[in-house]
C-alpha positions in Angstrom: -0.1 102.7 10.5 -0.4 99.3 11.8 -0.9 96.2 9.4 -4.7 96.0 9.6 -4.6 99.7 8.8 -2.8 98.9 5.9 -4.5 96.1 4.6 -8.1 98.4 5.5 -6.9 100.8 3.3 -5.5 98.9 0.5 -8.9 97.2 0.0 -10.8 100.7 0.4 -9.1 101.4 -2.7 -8.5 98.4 -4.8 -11.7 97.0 -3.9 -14.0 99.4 -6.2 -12.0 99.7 -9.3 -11.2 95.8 -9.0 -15.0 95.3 -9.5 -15.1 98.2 -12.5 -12.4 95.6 -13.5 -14.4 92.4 -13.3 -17.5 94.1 -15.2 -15.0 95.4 -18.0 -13.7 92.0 -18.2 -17.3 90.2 -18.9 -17.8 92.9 -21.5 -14.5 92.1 -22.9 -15.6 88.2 -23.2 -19.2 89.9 -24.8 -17.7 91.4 -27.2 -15.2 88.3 -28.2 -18.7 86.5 -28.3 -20.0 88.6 -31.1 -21.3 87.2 -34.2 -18.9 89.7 -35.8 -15.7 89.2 -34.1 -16.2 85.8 -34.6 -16.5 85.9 -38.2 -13.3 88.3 -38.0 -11.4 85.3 -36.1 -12.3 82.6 -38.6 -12.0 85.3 -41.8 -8.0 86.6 -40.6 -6.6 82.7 -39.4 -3.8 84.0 -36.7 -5.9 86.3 -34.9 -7.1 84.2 -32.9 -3.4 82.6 -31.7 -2.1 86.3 -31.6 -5.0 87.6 -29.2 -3.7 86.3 -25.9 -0.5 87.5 -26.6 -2.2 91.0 -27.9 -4.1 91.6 -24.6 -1.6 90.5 -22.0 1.2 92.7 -23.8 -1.1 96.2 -23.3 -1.2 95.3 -19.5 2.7 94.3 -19.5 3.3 97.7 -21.4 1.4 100.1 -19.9 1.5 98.4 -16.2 5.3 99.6 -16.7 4.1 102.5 -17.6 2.4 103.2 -14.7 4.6 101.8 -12.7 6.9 104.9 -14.1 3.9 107.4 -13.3 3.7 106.1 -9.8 6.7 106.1 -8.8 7.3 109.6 -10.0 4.4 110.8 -7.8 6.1 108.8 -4.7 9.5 110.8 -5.2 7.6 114.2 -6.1 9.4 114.2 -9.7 5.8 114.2 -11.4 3.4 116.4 -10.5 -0.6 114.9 -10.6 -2.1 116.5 -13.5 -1.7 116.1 -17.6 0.7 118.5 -18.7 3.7 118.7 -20.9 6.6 117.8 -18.9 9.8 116.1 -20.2 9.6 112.4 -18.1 6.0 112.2 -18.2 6.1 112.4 -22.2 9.6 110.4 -22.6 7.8 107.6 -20.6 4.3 107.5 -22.8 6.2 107.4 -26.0 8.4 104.7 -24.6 5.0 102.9 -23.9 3.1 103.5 -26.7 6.6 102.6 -29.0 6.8 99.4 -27.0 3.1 98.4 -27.7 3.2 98.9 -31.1 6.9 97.1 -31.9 5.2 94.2 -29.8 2.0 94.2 -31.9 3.7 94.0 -34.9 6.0 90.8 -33.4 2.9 89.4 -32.3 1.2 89.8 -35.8 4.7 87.9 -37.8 4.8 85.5 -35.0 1.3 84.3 -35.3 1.5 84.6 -39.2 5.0 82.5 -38.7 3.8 79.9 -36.7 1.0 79.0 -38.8 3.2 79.2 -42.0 5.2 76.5 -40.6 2.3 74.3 -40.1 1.4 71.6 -42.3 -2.3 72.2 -43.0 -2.7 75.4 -42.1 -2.8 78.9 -43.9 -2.5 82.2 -42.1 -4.4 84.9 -42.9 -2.0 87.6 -45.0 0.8 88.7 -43.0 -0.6 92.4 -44.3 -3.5 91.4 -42.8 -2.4 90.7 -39.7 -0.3 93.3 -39.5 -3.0 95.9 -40.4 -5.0 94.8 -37.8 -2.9 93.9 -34.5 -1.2 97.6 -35.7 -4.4 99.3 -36.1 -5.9 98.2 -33.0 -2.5 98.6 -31.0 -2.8 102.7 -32.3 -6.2 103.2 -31.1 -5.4 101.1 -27.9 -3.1 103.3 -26.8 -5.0 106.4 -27.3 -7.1 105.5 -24.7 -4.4 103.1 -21.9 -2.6 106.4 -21.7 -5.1 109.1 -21.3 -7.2 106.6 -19.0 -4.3 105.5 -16.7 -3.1 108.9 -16.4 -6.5 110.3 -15.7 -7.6 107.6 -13.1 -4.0 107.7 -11.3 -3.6 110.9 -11.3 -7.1 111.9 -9.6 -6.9 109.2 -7.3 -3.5 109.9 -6.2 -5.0 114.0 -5.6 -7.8 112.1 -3.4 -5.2 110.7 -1.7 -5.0 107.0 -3.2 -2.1 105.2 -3.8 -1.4 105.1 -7.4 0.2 101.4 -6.8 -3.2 100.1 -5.9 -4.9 101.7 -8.7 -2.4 100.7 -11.7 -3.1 96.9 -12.2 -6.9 97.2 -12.6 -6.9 100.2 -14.2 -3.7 98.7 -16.9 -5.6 95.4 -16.8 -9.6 97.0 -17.7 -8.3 98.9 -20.2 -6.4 96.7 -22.3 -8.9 93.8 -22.1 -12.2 96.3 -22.7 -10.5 98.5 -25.4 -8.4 96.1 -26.8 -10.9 93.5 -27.8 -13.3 96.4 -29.0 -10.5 98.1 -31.1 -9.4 94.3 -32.4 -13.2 94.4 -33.6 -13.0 97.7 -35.5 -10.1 96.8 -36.7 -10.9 93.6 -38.2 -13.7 95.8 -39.9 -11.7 97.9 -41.4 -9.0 96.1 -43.0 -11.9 94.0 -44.2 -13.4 96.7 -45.9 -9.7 97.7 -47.3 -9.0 94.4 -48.5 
């Protein structure tokens, strides 16, 4: 295939699920904007410094992730559908065990640097904790069973996985993590 072939076909396949992407990412600012996730930012002081660092690590973690799946279905050593099969499970756990080490890092760090402040109080470090972990469970649930659905079907309708991963990674962590953030913030407020 010459280069304008290639670059045709690249955009055929980006081009869709990079506009899915920009729509999820207004919903994602929609939801920050809520009267209640406001209230959630200025009630828990630290979620607010640890939310960058929150959304950017579920697209750092499970862009590896599918980096993994993709490059398994290049070499033929993963096969395109969910099933049970020994690198394919090793490489989600590995994911969903880096997300949530990195949430709870993110939760001390933000809790830390706001200790050290003069003038400012963090919100408990329990808190914090409770709520970047929370959300970083249910976050996962759904990066990993979305990326591996969307990759895997368009990689059996003939798409290249590696064109799919980064707005699929990036939608889903932005969408789902601000929107998990926000139940989470409700619960542990309901707990506390």
């Amino acid at each position: 295939m010459d280069a304008r072939g290639s670059a045709r076909t690249i955009y055929r396949e980006s081009l869709p699920i990079l506009l899915v992407s920009l729509c999820g990412g207004i919903f994602a600012g929609v939801v920050l904007g809520t009267p209640a996730m406001r209230n959630g930012l200025e009630t828990y002081p630290g979620l607010l410094l640890a939310l960058p660092a929150f959304l950017a690590t579920r697209g750092n973690v499970y862009g590896a992730l599918g980096a993994r799946i993709a490059s398994g279905l290049h070499q033929g050593l993963l096969d395109p559908h969910i099933a049970w099969d020994r690198r394919l499970v090793n490489a989600v756990v590995a994911a969903v065990l880096n997300g949530v080490g990195i949430s709870a890092f993110v939760a001390v760090a933000s809790w830390s640097i706001l200790a050290v402040q003069p003038g400012r109080s963090p919100a408990s470090l329990f808190a914090l904790l409770g709520i970047l972990l929370l959300a970083s469970v249910l976050t996962a649930c759904v990066m990993v069973v979305g990326l591996l659905s969307v990759v895997f079907a368009g990689y059996r309708r003939g798409a290249d996985p590696d064109n799919l991963i980064g707005p699929v990674v990036t939608t889903l962590g932005d969408v789902f993590g601000v929107v998990f953030l926000a139940i989470a913030v409700a619960l542990v407020g309901v707990i506390a």
